[in-house]
BALUM-529426 format. One line per 10 residues: their letters; for each residue x, y, z of N, C-alpha, C. Coordinates in nm, 3 decimals, decimal comma. Layout:
BEGIN
A	X Y Z X Y Z X Y Z ~ ...
***
This chain:
BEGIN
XXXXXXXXXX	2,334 0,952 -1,237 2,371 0,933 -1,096 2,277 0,832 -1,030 ~ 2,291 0,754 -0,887 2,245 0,657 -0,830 2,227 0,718 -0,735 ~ 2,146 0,652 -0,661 2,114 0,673 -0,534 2,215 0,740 -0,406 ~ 2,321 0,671 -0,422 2,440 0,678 -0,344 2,537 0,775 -0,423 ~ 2,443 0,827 -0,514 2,595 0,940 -0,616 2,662 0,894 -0,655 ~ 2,658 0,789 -0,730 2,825 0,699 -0,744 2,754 0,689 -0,898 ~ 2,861 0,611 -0,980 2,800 0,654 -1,152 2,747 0,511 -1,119 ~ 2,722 0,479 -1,300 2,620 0,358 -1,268 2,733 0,185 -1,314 ~ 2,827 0,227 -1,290 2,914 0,093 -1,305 2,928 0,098 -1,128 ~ 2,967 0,124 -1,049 2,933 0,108 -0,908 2,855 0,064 -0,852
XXXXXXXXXX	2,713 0,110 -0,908 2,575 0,078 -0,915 2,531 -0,062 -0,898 ~ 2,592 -0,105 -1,020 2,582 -0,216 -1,111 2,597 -0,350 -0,919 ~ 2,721 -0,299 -0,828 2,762 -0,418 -0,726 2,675 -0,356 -0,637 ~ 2,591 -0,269 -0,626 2,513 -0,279 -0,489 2,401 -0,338 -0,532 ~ 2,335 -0,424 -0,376 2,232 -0,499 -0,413 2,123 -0,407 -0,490 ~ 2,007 -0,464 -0,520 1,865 -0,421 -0,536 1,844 -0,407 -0,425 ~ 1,698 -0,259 -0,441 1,673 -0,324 -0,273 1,493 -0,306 -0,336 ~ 1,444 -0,445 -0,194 1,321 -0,445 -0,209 1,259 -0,396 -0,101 ~ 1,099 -0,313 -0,097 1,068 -0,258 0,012 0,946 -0,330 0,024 ~ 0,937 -0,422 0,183 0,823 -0,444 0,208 0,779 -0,384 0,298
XXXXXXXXXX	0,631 -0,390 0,334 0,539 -0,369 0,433 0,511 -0,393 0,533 ~ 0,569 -0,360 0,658 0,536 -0,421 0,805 0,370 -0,470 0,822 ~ 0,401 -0,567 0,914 0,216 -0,546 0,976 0,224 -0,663 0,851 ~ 0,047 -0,701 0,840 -0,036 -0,806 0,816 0,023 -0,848 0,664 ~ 0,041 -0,763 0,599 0,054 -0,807 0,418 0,211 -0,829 0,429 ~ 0,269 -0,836 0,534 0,444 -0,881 0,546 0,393 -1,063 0,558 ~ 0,289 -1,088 0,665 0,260 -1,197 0,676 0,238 -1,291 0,572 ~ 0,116 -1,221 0,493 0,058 -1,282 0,371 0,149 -1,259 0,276 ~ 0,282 -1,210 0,304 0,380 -1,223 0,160 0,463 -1,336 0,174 ~ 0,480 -1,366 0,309 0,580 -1,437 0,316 0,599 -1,573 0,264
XXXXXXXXXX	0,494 -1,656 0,191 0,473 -1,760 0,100 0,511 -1,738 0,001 ~ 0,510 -1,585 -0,060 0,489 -1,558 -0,202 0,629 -1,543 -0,208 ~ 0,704 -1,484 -0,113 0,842 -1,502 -0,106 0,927 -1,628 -0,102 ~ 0,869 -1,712 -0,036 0,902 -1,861 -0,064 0,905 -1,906 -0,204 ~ 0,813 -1,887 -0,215 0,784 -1,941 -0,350 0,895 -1,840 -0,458 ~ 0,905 -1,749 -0,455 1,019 -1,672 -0,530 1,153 -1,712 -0,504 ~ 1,161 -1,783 -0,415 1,301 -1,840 -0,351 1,386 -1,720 -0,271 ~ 1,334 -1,648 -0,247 1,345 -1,514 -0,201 1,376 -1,532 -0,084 ~ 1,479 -1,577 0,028 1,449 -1,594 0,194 1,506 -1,444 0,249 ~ 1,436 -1,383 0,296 1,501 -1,269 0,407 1,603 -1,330 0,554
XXXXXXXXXX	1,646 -1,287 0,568 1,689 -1,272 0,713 1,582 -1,296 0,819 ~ 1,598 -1,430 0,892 1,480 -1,514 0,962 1,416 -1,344 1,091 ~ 1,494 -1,285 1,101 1,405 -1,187 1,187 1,314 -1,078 1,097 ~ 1,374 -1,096 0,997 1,271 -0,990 0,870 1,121 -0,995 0,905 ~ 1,039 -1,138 0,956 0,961 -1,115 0,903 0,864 -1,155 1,070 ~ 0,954 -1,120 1,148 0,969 -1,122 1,307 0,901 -0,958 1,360 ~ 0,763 -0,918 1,395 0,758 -0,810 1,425 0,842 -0,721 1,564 ~ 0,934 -0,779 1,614 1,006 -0,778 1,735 1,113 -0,694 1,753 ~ 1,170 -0,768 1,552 1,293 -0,702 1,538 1,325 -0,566 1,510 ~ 1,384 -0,502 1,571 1,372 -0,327 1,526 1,486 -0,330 1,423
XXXXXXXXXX	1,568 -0,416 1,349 1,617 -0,373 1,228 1,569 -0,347 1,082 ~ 1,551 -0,251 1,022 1,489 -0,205 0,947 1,541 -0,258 0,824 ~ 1,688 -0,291 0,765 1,736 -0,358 0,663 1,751 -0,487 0,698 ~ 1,754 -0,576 0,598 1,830 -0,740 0,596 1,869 -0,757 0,467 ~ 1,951 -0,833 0,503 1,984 -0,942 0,392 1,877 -1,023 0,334 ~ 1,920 -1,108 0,229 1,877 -1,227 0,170 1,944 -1,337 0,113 ~ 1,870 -1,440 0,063 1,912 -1,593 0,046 2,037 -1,533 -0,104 ~ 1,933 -1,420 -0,170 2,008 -1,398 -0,324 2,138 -1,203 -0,257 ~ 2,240 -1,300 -0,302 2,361 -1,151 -0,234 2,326 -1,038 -0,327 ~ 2,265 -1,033 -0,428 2,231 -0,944 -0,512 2,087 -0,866 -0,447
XXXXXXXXXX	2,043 -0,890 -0,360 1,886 -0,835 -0,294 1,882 -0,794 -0,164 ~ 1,840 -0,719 -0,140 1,854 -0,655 0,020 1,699 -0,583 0,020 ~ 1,623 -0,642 0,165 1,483 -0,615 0,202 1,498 -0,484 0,304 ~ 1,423 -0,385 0,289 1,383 -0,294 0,369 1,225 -0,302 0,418 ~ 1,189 -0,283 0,532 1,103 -0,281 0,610 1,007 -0,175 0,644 ~ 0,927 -0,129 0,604 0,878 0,000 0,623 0,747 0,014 0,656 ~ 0,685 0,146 0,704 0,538 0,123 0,694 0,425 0,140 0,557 ~ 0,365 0,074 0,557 0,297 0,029 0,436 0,251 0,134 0,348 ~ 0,246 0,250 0,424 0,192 0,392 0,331 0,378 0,427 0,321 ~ 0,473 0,395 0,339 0,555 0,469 0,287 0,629 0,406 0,216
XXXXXXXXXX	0,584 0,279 0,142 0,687 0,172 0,063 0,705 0,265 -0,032 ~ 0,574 0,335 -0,099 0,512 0,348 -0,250 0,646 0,523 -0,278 ~ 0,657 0,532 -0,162 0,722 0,667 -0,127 0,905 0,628 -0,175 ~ 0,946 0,555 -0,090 1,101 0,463 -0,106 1,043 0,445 -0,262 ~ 0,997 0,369 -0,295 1,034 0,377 -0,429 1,013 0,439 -0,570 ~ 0,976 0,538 -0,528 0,922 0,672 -0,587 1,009 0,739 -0,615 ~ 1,093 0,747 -0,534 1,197 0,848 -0,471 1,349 0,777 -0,507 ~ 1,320 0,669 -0,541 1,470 0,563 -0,555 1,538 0,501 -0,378 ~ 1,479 0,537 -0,296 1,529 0,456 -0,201 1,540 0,317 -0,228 ~ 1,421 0,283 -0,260 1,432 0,117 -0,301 1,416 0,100 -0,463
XXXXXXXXXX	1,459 0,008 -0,474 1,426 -0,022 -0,663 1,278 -0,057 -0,681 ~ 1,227 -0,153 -0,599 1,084 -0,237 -0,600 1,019 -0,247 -0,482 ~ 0,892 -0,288 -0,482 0,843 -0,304 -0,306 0,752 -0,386 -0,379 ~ 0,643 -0,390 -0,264 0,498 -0,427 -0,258 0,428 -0,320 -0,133 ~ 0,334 -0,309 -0,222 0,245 -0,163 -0,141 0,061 -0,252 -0,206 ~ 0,034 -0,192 -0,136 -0,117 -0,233 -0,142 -0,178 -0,064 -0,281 ~ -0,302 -0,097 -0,348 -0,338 -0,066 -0,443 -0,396 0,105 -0,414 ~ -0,425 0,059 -0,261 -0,483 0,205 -0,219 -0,359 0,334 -0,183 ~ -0,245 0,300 -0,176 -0,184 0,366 -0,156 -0,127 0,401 -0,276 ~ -0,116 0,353 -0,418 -0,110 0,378 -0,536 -0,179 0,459 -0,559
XXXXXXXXXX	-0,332 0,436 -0,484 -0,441 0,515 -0,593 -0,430 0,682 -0,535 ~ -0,364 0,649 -0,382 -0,375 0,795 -0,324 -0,251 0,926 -0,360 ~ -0,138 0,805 -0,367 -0,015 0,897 -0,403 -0,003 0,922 -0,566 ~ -0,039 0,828 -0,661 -0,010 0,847 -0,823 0,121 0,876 -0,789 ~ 0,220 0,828 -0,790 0,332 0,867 -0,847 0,336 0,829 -0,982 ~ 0,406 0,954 -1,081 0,462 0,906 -1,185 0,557 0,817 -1,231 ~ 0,665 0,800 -1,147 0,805 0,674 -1,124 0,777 0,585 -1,052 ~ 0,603 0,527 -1,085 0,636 0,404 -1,034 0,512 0,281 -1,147 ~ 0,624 0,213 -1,170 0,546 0,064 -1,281 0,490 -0,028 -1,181 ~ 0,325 -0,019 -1,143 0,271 -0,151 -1,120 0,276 -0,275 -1,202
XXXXXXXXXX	0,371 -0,401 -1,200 0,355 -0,455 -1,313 0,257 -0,597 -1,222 ~ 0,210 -0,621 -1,156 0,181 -0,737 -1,073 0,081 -0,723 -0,999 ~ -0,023 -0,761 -0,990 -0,119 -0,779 -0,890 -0,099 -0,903 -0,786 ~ -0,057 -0,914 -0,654 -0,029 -1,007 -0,574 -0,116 -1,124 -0,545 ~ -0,227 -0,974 -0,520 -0,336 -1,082 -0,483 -0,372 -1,126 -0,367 ~ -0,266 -1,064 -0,299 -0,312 -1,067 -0,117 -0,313 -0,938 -0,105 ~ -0,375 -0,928 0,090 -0,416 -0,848 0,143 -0,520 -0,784 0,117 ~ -0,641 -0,873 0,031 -0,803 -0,797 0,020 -0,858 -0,729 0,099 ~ -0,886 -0,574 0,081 -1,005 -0,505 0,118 -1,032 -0,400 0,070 ~ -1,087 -0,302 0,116 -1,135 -0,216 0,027 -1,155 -0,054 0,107
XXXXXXXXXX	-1,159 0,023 -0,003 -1,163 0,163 0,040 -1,306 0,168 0,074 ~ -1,395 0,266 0,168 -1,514 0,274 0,179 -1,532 0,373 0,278 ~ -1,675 0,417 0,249 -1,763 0,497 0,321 -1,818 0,467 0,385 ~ -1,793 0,490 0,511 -1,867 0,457 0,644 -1,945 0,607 0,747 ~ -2,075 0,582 0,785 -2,125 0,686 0,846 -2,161 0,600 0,979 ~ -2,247 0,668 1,106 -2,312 0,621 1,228 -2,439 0,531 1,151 ~ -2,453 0,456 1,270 -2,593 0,365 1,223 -2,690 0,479 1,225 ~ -2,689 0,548 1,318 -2,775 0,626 1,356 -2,870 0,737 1,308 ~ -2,770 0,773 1,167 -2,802 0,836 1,072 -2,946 0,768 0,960 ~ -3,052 0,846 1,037 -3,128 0,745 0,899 -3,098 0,797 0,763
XXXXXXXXXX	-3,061 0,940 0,746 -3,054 0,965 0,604 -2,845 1,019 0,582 ~ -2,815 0,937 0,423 -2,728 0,983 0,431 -2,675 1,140 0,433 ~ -2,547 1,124 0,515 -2,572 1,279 0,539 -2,509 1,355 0,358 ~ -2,462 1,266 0,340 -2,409 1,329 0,173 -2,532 1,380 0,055 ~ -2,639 1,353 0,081 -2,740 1,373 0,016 -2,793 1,487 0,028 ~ -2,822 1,579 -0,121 -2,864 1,701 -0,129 -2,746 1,792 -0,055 ~ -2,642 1,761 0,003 -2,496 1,823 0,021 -2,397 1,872 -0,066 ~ -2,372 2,042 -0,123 -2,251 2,039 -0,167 -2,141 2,045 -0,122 ~ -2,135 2,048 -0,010 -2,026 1,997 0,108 -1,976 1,969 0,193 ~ -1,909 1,860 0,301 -1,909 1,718 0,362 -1,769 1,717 0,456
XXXXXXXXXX	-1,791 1,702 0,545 -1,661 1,705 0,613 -1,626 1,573 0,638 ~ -1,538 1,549 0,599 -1,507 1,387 0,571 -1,348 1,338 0,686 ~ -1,356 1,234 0,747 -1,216 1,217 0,818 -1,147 1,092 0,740 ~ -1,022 1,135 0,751 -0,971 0,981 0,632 -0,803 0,995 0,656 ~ -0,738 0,909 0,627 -0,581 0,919 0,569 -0,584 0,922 0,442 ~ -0,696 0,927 0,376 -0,697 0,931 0,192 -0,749 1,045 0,155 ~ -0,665 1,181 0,177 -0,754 1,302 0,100 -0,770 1,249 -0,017 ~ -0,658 1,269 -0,117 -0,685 1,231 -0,208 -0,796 1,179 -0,294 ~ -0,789 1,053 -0,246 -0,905 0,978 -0,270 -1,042 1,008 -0,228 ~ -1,059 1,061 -0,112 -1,168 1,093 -0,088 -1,203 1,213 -0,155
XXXXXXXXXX	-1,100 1,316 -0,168 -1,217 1,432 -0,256 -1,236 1,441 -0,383 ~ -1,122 1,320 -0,448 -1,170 1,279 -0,586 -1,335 1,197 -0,563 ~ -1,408 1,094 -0,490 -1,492 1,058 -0,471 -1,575 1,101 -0,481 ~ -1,593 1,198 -0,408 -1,705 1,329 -0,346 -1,717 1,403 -0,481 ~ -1,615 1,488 -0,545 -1,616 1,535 -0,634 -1,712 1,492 -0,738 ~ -1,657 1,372 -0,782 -1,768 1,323 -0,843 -1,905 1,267 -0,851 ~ -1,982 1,318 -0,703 -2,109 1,328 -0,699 -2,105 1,531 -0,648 ~ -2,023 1,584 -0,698 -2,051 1,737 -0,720 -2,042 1,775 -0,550 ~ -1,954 1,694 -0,492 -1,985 1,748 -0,336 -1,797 1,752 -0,297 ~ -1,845 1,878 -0,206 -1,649 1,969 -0,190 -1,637 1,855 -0,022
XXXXXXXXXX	-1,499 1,791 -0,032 -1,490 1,709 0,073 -1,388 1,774 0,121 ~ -1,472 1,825 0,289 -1,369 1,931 0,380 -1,271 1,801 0,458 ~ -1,192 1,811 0,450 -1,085 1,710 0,517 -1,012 1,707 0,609 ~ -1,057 1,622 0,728 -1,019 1,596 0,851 -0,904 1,489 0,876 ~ -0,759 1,519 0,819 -0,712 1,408 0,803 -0,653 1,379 0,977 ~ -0,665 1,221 0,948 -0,631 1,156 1,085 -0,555 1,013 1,003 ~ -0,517 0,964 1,088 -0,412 0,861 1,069 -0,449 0,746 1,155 ~ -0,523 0,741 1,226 -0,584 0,660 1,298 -0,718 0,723 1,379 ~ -0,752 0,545 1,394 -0,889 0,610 1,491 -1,037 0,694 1,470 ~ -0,979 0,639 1,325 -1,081 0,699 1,213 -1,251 0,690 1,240
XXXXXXXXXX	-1,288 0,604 1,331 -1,394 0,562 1,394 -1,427 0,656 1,462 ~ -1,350 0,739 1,547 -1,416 0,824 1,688 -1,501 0,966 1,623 ~ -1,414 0,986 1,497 -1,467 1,118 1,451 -1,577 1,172 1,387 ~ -1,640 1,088 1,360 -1,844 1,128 1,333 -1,921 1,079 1,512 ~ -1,884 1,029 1,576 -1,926 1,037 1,754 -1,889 1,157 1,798 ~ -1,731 1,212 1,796 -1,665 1,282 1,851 -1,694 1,431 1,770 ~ -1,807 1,413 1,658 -1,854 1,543 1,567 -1,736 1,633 1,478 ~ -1,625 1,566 1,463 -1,487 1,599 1,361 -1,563 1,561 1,239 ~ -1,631 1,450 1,176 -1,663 1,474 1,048 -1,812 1,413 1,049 ~ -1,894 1,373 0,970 -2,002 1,339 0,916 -1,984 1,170 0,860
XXXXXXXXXX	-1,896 1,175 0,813 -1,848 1,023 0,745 -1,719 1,025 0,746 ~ -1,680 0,895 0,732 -1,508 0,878 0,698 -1,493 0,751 0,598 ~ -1,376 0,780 0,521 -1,319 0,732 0,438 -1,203 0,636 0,482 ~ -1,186 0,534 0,464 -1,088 0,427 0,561 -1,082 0,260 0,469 ~ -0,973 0,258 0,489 -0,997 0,080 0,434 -1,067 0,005 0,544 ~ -1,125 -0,108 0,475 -1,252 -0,158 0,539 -1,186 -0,342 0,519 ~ -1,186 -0,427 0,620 -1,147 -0,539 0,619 -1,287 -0,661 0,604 ~ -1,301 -0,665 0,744 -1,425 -0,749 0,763 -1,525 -0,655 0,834 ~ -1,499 -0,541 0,837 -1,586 -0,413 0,906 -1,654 -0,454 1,027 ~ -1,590 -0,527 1,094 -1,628 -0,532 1,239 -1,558 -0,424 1,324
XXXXXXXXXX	-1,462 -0,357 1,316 -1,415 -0,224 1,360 -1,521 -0,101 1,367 ~ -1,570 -0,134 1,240 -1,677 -0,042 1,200 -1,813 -0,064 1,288 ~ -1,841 -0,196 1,297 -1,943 -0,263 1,383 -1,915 -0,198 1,516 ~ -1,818 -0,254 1,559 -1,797 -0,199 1,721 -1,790 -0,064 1,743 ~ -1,785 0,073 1,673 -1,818 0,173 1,686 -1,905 0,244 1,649 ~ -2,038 0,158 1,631 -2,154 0,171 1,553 -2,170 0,261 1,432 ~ -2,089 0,208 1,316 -2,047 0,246 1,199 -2,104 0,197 1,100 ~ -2,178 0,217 0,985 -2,236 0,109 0,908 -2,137 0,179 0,742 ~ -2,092 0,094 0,682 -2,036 0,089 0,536 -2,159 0,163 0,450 ~ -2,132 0,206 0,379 -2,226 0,313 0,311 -2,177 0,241 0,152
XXXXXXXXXX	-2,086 0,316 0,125 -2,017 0,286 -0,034 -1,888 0,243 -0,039 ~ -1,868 0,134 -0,132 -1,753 0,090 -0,190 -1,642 0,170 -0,293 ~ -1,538 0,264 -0,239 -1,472 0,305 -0,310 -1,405 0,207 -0,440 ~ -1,343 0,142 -0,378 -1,227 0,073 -0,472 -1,201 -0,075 -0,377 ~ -1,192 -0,169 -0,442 -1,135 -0,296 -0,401 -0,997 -0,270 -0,414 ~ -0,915 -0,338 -0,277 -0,765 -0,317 -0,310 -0,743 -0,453 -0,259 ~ -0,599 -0,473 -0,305 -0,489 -0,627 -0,279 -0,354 -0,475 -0,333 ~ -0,275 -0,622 -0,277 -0,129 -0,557 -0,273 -0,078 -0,557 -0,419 ~ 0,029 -0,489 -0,441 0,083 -0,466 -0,598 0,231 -0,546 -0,583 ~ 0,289 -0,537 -0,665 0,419 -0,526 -0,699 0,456 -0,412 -0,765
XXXXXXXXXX	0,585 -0,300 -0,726 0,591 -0,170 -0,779 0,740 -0,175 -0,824 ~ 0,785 -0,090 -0,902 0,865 -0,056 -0,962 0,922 0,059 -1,000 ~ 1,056 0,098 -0,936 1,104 0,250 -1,032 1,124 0,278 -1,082 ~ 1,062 0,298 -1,180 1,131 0,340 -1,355 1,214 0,352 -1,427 ~ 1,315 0,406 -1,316 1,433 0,467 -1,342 1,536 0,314 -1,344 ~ 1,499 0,286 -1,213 1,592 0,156 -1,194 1,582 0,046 -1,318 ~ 1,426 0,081 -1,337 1,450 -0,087 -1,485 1,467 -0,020 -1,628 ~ 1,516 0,110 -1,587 1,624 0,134 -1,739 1,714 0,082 -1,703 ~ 1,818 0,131 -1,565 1,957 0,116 -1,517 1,963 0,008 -1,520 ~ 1,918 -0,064 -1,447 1,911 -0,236 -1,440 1,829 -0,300 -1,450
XXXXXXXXXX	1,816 -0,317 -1,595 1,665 -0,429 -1,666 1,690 -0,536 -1,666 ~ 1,767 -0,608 -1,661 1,803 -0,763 -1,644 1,784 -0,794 -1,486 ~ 1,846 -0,723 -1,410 1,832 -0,772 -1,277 1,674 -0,750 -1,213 ~ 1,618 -0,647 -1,253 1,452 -0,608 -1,204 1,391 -0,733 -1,317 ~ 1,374 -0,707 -1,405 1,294 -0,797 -1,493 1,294 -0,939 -1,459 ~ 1,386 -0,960 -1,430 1,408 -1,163 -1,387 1,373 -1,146 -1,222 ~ 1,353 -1,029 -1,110 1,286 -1,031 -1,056 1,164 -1,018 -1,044 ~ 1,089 -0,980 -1,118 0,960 -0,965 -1,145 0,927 -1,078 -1,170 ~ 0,976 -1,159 -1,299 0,915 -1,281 -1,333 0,967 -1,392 -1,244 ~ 1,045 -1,392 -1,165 1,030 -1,492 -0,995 0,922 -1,467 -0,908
XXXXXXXXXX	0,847 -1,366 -0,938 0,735 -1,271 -0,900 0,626 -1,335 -0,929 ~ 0,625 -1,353 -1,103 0,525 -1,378 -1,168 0,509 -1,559 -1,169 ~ 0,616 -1,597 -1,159 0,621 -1,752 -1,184 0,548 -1,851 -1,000 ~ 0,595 -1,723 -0,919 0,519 -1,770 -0,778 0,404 -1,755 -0,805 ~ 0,329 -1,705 -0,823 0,214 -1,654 -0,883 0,165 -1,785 -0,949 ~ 0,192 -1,820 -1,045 0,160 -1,862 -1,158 0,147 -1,995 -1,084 ~ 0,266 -2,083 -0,972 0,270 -2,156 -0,899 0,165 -2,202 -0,833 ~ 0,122 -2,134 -0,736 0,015 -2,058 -0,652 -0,113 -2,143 -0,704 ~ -0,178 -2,076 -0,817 -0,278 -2,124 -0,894 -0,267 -2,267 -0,924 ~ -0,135 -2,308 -1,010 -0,195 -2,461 -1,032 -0,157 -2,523 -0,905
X	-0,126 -2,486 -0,766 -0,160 -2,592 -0,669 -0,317 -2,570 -0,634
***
């Protein structure tokens, strides 16, 4: 069965669909999409537009729009066949149905530990356990864990800054850009979880069903890429 319940010769005439990422790494894709010959629908990549599907240049491809923690989700799940999701949201969800085959290569930064300046000693030290604020349980109490410390979890979704001022946690766990966010709420970076850039993802399922059509998308994928470099 397909997505739509229909068998898989039905299948076969609905587009692919690809899921990108609203916000900043929609920006930094949009070359890489050029370069794939890939054109969306000129408002796709318009933060204005409240339509969530478009079209494309290829009648076989159709772009969905989503927020960046829930690409990895659509295509997990078979909403979409493929996306691009950034590495940290891989590392937090693990889905099993989904093939990273691509590193993009945009959208650099990184997972990290941030406490108050104010703190002269870290507070994680000689601690077996840490109340931590983050959108990455996950990740964060795998972290902790492995310096033997239980990470009590304050999850927040934003605003991740107020909550060691505001006494909700001790440290927080957050992607980190140019950490001037961090600066302006007198935050200092402690530890480097993980370096992330965006992926290219894949549903498993879909590049059994349709391996010719995912696969020659990927390598329009790979050949922008490849582009990229020798300019």
């Amino acid at each position: 069965m397909t997505r739509n319940g229909t068998d898989a010769t039905a299948h076969h005439h609905t587009p692919l669909i690809l899921a990108l990422p609203k916000g900043r790494i929609l920006k930094a894709l949009a070359p890489v999409l050029t370069r794939t010959g890939i054109e969306p629908d000129p408002d796709c990549l318009t933060e204005s537009s409240r339509r969530l599907r478009f079209g494309t240049s290829d009648p076989n491809l159709d772009v969905v729009r989503v927020r960046s923690f829930d690409v990895a989700t659509f295509v997990a799940y078979g909403g979409a066949d493929i996306g691009v999701c950034g590495a940290d949201v891989l590392m937090e969800f693990d889905y099993p149905d989904i093939y990273a085959p691509l590193d993009l290569g945009i959208g650099g930064c990184r997972i990290a530990v941030a406490r108050p300046k104010t703190m002269v000693e870290d507070p994680a030290t000689g601690q077996s356990r840490l109340r931590v604020a983050t959108k990455y349980p996950t990740i964060a109490r795998r972290h902790f864990a492995s310096r033997a410390i239980n990470a009590e979890i304050v999850h927040l979704n934003g605003a991740m800054e107020l909550a060691p001022t505001l006494d909700l946690a001790s440290v927080i766990v957050d992607l980190v850009d140019t950490g001037s966010t961090l600066r302006a709420n007198g935050l200092m970076e402690t530890e480097t979880i993980a370096h992330v850039t965006s992926r290219l993802i894949v549903n498993r399922v879909a590049l059994k069903t349709r391996p010719e059509e995912i696969s020659t998308l990927i390598e329009r994928f790979r050949t922008a890429l490849a582009t990229e470099g020798a300019v």
